[in-house]
GUDOKOL-887345 format. One record per residue (C-alpha): residue number from 1; residue in three letters; x, y, z. Coordinates in Angstrom, 1 decimal, always signed. Example, Ala and Ser with C-alpha at 12.3 -4.5 7.8 and 13.67 -1.06 7.14 Angstrom:
! GUDOKOL-887345
SITE    k    r       X       Y       Z
SITE    1  Ala   +12.3    -4.5    +7.8
SITE    2  Ser   +13.7    -1.1    +7.1
This chain:
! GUDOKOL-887345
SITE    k    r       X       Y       Z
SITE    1  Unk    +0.0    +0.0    +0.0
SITE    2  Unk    +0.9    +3.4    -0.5
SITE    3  Unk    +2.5    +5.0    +2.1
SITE    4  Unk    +0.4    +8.2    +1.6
SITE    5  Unk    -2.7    +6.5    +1.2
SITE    6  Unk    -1.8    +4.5    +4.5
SITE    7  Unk    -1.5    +7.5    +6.3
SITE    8  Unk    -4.5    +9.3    +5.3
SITE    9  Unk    -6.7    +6.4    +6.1
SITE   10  Unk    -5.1    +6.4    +9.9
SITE   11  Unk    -5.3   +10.5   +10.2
SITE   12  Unk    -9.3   +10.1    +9.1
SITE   13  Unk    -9.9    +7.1   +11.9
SITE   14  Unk    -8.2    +9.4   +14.7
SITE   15  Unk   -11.4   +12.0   +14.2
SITE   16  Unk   -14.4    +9.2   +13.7
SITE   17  Unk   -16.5    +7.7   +15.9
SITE   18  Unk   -15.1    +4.3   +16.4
SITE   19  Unk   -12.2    +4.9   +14.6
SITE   20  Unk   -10.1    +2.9   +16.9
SITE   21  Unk   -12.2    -0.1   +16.3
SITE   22  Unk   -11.7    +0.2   +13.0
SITE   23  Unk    -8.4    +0.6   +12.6
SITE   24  Unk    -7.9    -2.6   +15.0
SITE   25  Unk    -9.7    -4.6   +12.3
SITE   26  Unk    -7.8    -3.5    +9.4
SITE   27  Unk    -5.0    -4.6   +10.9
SITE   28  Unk    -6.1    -8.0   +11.6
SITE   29  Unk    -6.9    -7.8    +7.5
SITE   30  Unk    -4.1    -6.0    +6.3
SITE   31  Unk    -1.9    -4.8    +8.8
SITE   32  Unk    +0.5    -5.9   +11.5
SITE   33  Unk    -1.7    -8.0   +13.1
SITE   34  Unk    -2.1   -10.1    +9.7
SITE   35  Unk    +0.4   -11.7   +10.4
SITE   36  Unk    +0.1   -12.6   +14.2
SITE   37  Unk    +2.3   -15.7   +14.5
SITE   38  Unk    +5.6   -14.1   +12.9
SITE   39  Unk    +5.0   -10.7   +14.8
SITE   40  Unk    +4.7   -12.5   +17.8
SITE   41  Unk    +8.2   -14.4   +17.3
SITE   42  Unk    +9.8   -11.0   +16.7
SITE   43  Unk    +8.4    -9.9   +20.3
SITE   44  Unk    +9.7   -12.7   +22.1
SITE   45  Unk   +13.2   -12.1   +20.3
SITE   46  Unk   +12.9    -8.7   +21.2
SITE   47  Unk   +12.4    -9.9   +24.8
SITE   48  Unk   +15.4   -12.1   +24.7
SITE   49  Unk   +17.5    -9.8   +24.0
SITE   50  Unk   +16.5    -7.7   +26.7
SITE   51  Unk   +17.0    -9.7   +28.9
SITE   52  Unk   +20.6   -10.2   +27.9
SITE   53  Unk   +21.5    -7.1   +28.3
SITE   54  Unk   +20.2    -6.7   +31.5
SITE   55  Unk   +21.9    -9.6   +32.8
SITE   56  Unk   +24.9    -8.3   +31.0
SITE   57  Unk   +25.0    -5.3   +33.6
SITE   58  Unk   +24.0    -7.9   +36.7
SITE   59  Unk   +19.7    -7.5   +36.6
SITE   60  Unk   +18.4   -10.6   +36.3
SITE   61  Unk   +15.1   -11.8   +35.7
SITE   62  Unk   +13.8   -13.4   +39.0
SITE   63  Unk   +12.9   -10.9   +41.8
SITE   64  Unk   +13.0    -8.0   +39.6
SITE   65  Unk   +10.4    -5.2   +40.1
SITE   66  Unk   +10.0    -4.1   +36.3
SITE   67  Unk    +7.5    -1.1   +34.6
SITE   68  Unk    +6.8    -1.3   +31.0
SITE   69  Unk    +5.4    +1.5   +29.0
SITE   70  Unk    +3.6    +0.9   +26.4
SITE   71  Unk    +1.0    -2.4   +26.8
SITE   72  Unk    -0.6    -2.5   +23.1
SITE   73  Unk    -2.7    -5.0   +22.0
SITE   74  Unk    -1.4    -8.3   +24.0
SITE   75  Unk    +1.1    -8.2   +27.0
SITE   76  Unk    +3.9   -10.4   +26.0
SITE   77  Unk    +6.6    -8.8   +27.7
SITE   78  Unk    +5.1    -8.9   +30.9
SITE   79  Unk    +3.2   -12.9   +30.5
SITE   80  Unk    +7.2   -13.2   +29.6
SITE   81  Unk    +8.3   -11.8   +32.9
SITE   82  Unk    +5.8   -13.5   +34.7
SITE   83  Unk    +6.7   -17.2   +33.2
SITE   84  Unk   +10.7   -15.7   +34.4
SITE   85  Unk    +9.9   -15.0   +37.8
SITE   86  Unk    +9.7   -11.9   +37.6
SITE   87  Unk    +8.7   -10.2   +41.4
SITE   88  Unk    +6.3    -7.3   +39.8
SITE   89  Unk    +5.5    -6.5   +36.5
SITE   90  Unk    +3.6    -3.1   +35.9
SITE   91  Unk    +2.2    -2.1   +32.2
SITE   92  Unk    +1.1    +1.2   +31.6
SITE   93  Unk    -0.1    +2.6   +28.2
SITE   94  Unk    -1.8    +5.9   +27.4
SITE   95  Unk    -4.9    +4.1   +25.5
SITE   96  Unk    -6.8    +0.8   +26.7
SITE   97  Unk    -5.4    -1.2   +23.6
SITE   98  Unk    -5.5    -4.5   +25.5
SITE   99  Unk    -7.2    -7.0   +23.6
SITE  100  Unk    -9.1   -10.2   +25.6
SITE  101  Unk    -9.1   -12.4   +22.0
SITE  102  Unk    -5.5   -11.5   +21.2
SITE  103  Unk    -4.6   -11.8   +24.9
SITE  104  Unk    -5.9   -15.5   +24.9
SITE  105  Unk    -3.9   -16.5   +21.3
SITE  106  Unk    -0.5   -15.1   +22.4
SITE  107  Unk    -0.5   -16.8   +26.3
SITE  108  Unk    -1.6   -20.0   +24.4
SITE  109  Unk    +1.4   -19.1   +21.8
SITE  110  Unk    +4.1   -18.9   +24.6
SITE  111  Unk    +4.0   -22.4   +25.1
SITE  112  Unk    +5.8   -22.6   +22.2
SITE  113  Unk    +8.8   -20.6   +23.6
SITE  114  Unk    +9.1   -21.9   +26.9
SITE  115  Unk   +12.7   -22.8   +26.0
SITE  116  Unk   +13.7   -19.6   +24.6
SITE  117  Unk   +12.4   -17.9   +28.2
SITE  118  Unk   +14.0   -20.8   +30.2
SITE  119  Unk   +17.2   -20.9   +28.4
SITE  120  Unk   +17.0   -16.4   +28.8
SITE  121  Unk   +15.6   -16.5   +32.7
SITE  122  Unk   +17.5   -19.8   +33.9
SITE  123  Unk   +14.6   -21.8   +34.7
SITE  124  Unk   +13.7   -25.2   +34.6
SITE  125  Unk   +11.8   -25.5   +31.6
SITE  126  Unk    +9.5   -27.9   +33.8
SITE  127  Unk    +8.6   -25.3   +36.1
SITE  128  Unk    +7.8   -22.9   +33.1
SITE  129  Unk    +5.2   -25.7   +31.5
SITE  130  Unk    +3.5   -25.9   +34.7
SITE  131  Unk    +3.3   -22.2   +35.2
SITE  132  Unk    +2.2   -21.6   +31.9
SITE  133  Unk    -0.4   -24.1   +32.3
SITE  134  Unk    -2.2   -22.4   +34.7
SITE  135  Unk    -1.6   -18.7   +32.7
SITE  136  Unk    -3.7   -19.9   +30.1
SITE  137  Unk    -6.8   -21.9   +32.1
SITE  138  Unk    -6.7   -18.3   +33.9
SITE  139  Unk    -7.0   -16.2   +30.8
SITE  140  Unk    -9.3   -18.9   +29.1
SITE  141  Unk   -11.7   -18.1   +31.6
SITE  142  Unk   -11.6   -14.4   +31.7
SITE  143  Unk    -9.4   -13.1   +34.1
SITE  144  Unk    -7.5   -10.2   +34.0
SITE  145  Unk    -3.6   -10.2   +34.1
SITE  146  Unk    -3.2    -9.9   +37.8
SITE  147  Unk    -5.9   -12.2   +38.6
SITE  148  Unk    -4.3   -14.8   +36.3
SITE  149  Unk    -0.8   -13.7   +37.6
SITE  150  Unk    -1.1   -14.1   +40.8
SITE  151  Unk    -1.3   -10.3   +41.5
SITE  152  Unk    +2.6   -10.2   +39.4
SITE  153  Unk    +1.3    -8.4   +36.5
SITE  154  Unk    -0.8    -5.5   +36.8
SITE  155  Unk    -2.2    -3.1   +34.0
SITE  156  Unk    -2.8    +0.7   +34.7
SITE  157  Unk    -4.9    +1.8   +30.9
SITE  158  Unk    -5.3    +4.7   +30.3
SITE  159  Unk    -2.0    +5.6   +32.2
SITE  160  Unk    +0.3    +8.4   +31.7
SITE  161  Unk    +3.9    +6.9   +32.1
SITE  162  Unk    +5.4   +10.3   +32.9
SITE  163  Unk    +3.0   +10.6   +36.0
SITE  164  Unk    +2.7    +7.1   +37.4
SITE  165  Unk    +1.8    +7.9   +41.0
SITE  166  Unk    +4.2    +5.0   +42.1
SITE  167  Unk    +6.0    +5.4   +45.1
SITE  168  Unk    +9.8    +6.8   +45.0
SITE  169  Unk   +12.4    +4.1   +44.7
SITE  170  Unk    +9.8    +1.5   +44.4
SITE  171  Unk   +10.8    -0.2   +41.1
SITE  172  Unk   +14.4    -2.0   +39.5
SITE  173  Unk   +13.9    -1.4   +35.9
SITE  174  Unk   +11.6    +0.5   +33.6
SITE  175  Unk   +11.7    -0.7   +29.6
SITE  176  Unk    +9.9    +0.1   +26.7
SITE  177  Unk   +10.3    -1.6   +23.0
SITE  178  Unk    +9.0    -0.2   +19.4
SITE  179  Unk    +7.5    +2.9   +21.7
SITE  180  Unk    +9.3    +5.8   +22.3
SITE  181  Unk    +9.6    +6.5   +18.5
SITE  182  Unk    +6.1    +7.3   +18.9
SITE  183  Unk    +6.0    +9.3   +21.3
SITE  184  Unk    +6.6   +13.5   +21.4
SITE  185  Unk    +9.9   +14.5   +22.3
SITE  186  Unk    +9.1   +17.0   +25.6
SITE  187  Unk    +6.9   +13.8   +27.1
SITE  188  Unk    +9.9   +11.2   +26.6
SITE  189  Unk   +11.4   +13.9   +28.4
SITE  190  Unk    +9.2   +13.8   +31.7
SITE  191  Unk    +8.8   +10.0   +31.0
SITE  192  Unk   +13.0    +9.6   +31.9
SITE  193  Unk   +12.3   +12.2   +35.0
SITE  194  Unk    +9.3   +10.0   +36.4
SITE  195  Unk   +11.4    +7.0   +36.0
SITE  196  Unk   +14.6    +8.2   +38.0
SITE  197  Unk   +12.2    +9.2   +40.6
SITE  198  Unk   +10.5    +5.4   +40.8
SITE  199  Unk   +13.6    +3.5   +40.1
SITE  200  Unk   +15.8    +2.6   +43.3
SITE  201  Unk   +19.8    +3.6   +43.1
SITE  202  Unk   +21.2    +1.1   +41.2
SITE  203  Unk   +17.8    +0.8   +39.1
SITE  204  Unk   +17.8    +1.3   +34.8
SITE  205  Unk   +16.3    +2.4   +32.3
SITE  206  Unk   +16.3    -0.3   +29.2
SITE  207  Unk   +15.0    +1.4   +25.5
SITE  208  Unk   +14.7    -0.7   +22.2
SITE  209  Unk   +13.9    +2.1   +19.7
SITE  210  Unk   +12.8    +1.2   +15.8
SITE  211  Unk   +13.9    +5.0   +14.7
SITE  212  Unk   +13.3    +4.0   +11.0
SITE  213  Unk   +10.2    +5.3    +8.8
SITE  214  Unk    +7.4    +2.6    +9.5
SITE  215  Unk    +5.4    +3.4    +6.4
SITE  216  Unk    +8.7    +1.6    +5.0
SITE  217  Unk    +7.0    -1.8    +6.1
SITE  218  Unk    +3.5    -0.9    +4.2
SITE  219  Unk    +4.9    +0.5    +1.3
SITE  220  Unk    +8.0    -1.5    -0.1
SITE  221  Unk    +8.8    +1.6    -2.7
SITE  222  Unk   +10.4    +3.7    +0.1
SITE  223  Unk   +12.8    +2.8    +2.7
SITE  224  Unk   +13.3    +3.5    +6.7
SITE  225  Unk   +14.9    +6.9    +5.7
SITE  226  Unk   +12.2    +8.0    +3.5
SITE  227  Unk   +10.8   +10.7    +6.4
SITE  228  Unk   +13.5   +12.6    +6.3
SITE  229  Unk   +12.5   +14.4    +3.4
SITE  230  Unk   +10.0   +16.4    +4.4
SITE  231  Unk    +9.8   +19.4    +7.1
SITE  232  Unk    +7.5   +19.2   +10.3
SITE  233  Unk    +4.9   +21.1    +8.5
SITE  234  Unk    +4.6   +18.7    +5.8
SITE  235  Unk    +5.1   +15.8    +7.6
SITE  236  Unk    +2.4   +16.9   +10.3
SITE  237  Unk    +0.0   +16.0    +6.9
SITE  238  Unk    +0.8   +12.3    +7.2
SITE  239  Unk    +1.3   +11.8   +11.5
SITE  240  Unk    -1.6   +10.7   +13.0
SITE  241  Unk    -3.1    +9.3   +16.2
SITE  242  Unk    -2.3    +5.6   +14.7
SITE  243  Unk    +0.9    +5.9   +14.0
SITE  244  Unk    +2.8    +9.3   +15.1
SITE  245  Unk    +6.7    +9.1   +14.9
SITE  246  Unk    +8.4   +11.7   +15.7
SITE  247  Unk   +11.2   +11.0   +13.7
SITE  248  Unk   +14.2   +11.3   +16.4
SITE  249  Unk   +17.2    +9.8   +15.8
SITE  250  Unk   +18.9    +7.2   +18.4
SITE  251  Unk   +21.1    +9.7   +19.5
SITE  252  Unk   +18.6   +12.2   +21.1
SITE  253  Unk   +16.9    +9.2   +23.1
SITE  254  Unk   +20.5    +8.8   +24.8
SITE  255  Unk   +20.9   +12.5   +25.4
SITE  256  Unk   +17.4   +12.6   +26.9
SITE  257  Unk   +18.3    +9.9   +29.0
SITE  258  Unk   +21.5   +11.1   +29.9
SITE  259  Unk   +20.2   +14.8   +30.8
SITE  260  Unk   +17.9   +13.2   +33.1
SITE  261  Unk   +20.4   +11.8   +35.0
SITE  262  Unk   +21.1    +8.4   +33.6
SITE  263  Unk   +24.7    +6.7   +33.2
SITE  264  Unk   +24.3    +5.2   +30.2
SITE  265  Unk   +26.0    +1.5   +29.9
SITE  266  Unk   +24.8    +0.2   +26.4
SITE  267  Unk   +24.3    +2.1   +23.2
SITE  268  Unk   +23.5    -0.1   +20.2
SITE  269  Unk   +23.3    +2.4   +17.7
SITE  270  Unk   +25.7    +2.0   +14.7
SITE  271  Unk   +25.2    +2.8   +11.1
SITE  272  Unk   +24.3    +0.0    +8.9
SITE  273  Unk   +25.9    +0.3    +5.2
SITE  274  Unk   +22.5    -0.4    +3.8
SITE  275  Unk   +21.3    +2.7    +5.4
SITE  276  Unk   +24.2    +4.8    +4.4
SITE  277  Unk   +23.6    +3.8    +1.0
SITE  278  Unk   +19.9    +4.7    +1.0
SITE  279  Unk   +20.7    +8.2    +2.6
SITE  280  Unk   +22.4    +9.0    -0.7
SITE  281  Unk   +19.3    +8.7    -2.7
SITE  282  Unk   +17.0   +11.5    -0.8
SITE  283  Unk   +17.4   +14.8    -0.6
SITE  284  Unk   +17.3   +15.4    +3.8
SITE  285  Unk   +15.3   +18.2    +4.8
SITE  286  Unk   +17.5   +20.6    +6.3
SITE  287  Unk   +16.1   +21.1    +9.3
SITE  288  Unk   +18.2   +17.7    +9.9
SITE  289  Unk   +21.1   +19.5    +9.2
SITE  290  Unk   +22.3   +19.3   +12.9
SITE  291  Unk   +23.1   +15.5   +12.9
SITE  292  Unk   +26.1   +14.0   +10.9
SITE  293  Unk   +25.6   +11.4    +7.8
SITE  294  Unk   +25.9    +8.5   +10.4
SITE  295  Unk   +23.1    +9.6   +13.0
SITE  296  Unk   +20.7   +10.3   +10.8
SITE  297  Unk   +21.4    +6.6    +8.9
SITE  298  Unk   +20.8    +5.3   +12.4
SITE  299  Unk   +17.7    +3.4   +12.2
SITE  300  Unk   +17.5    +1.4   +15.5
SITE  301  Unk   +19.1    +1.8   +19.5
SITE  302  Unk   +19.0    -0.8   +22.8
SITE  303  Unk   +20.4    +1.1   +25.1
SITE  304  Unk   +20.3    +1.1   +28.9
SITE  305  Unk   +21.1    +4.3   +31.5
SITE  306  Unk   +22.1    +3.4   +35.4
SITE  307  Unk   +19.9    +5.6   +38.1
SITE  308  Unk   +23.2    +7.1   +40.2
């Protein structure tokens, strides 16, 4: 599909009435959600890797007290967390996206990579079956995630994840993954303040960023870099409610992190050739100009900043 013609459809469903719903069943037809079974692999790897990298830096799985922002439609990282051992497990998002149906399919799913979380959490695989078990008979019958958690996983929708109302120091680690691109640049902002304030010393911050143009996945005739073309003006034609990026490259998440406070101890960023390549063939806005060939080629960050 057109890229344009993707985004105008998503900027007329943030202004009608049930434009939510609809836009949740086109992408069960033609979107993301198409394609449920390989999206939800890509999660769990996503998840994997988190979790080496926080145990990388000594945070492990068990007993951790974790925050994610962003829930969307299914709660994998948290079910994820839970089947870990996980002590806590809070999801905030700013919009109920939570889906009972989609809920049900992915729990039911996870049985299928109980050896990807054991081999990432260190747990018997056993135990994880068993667990998992009982995760699913819960959901099956309609209960919601702290109910079928055991009171681990809770979910706070709509929440505001730069205004939690959680206590001070109360929490190990606060992650996010495919969010932050998403979201304006000021509230990322007071989202990294509100998170050194609930994270203990010692606690972090862990990011995965896609910082690439996502109209790129609809549209096959343009590539991640394709966005920076266009000035905010213009490109305020085609962000919408849907899908707003706000077009940041990796290196302004790290110095947001890092003028809130945060040590940072892993930066993934690098320039991919590919990219480079592609940035050659568009004409960058200038209102770009500030970043060098290689940020702005930078299409995707993990990193992870340290509370002092």
């Amino acid at each position: 599909m057109n890229w344009r013609v993707k985004g105008g459809i998503q900027k007329v469903l943030g202004y009608v009435p049930y434009g939510e719903r609809l836009h949740y069943e086109l992408q069960k037809r033609a979107g993301g959600l198409r394609a449920f079974d390989r999206e939800l692999a890509a999660k769990i790897e996503d998840w994997r890797l988190m979790v080496g990298h926080l145990r990388s830096i000594g945070i492990a799985v068990s007993g951790t007290r974790f925050l994610e922002m962003g829930t969307g439609w299914y709660p994998t990282f948290p079910f994820s967390l839970f089947l870990g051992g996980a002590k806590s497990v809070v999801t905030v998002d700013l919009n109920r996206y939570l889906k009972p149906e989609l809920t049900l399919r992915m729990t039911e799913a996870l049985g299928g990579f109980l050896p990807v979380i054991a081999e990432a959490t260190g747990r018997a695989e056993s135990e994880l079956a068993s667990t998992h078990q009982g995760l699913v008979a819960a959901v099956r019958r309609g209960a919601s995630l702290e109910e079928a958690t055991g009171g681990v996983v809770t979910y706070h929708a709509p929440s505001d994840a730069s205004d939690t109302k959680l206590p001070a120091a109360s929490l190990d680690a606060v992650f996010s993954n495919s969010v932050l691109e998403h979201v304006p640049g000021p509230v990322i902002e007071r989202c990294f303040t509100e998170a050194r304030r609930i994270l203990r010393p010692g606690g972090v911050v862990f990011h995965s960023v896609n910082c690439g143009d996502h109209y790129a996945y609809a549209d096959r005739k343009i590539h991640q870099l394709n966005y920076l073309q266009y000035s905010d003006d213009d490109w305020r034609v085609w962000n919408n409610e849907f899908l707003y990026q706000n077009r940041l490259r990796a290196i302004d998440f790290v110095d947001m992190a890092r003028a809130a406070g945060f040590a940072i101890e892993i930066d993934t960023s690098r320039p991919h050739p590919m990219r480079l390549q592609q940035l050659d063939t568009i004409k960058v806005h200038p209102q770009f100009a500030r970043y060098s060939r290689e940020q702005l080629a930078i299409t995707s960050i993990d990193f992870i900043g340290r509370n002092p």
